[in-house]
N, C-alpha and C positions, 0 to 999 in steps of 0.2 A: 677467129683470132687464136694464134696455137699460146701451150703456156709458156712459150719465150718470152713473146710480145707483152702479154702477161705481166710477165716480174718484169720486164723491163719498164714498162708504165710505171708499174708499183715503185722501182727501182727512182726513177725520177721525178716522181711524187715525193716520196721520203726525202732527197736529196734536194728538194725545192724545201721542202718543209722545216730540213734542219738547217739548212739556211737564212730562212725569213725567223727561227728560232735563233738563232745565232746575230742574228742582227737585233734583234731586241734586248741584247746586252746593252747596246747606244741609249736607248727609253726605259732606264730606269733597272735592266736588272735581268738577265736570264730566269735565276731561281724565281723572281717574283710573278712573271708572267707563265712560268708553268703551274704555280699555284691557280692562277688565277683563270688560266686557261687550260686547266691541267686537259678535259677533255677531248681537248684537241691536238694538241703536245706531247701526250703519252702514247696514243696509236700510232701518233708519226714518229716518236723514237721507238716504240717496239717493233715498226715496221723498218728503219733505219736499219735497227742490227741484225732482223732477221734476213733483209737483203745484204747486209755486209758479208753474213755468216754463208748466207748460200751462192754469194759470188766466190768467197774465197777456195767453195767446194767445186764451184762449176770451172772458176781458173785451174785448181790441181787438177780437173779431170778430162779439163779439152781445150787450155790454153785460151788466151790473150783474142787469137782471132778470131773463134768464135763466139766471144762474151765478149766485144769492145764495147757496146754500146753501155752495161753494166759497168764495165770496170772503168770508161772513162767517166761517169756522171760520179762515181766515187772519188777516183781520181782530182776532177771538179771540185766537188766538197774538199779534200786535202787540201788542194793548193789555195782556195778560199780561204780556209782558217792561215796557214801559214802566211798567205800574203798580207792579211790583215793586221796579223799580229806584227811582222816584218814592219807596217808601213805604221803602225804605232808605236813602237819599239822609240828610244831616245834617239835613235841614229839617223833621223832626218831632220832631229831638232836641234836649235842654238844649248852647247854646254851649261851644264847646271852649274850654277852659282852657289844656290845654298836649298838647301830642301826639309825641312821641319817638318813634325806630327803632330796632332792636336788628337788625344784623344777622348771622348766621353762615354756616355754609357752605351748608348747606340751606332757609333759612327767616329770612325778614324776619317779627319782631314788632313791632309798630305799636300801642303804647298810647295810648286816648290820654281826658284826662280832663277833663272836664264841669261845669258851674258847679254843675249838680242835686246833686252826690256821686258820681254815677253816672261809669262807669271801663270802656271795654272795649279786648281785647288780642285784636287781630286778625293771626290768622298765615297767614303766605301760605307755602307751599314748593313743592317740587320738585312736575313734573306737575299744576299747578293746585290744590293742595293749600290749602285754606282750612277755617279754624274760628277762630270767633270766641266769647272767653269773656266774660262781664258782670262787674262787680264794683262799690264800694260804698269809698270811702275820705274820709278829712279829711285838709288840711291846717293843717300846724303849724309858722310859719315857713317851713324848709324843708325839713321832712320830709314824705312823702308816706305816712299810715297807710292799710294797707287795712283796715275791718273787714269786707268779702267778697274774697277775695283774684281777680283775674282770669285763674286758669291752673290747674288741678287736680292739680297738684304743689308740688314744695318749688323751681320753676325760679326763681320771684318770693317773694322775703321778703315778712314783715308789714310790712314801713316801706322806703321807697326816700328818697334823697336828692337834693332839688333845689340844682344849682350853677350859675346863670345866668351866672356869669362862666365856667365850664367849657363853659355851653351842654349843658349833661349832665343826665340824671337817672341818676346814682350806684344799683346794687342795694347796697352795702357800705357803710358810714359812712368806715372807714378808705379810702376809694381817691380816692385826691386828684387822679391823671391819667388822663386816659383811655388806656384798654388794652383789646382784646379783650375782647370780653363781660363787660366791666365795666360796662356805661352803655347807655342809651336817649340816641341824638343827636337834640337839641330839634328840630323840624320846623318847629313851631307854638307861639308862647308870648302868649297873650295876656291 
């Protein structure tokens, strides 16, 4: 095997690796599974950049067609993140209605809800910590009914309350001011 073939393995090795790390944003979190995996996730990002670094040397010094197979598995990678983020981006989804923060010590939740019916409650926390749940609700005046609720516990009632003069979505009927993890602060109200 000459040392083309070589980095190029290596090349697609790394480009395989920081993808399957790139996808473990979905399961809970990028930062938390390098912790946790750091042994394995660290060689393959220092092998990443050391093949970014010596593609971009090997493209300034003998062009595109000699190095395709490197420059497209990079390439590959590019268009991977962009399209991912593309296809999560708001721009395939029903118009936000209204979208609230809830924040506590750990963790910002970010509901936020949709002309379709459709409701999701995206939480971010500590170490890169992400999950995002779907859900399904009507409004009624200014009540906010879920009938799929968007969190897998008892943390969100079946009904929230909208107070546009609070700038609040209320979890409680009786909570008239805002308090500590009493309310989603409006972000977005449209």
């Amino acid at each position: 095997m000459s040392k083309n073939q070589i980095f190029q393995i290596f090349t697609i090795i790394a480009v395989i690796g920081m993808i399957c790390w790139y996808i473990t944003d979905y399961f809970g979190g990028m930062i938390i599974h390098l912790f946790q995996y750091a042994y394995i996730i660290i060689p393959i990002l220092l092998l990443y950049f050391i093949t970014v670094i010596t593609t971009l040397i090997k493209l300034s010094k003998s062009g595109i067609r000699e190095n395709k197979v490197v420059f497209g598995a990079h390439l590959f990678f590019i268009i991977f993140i962009l399209s991912t983020s593309f296809i999560e981006s708001d721009m395939f989804k029903s118009k936000v209605v209204l979208r609230g923060v809830l924040k506590d010590d750990l963790f910002h939740y970010t509901l936020t809800l949709r002309e379709d019916g459709s409701c999701e409650n995206e939480i971010q926390g500590f170490l890169g910590f992400k999950k995002i749940y779907y859900g399904n609700y009507k409004m009624n005046v200014n009540r906010i009914i879920f009938s799929k609720k968007p969190y897998d516990n008892d943390f969100l009632p079946d009904t929230l309350y909208l107070d546009k003069a609070e700038n609040a979505i209320f979890l409680y009927k009786n909570a008239e001011e805002k308090q500590w993890l009493n309310h989603f602060e409006l972000i977005e109200n449209n």
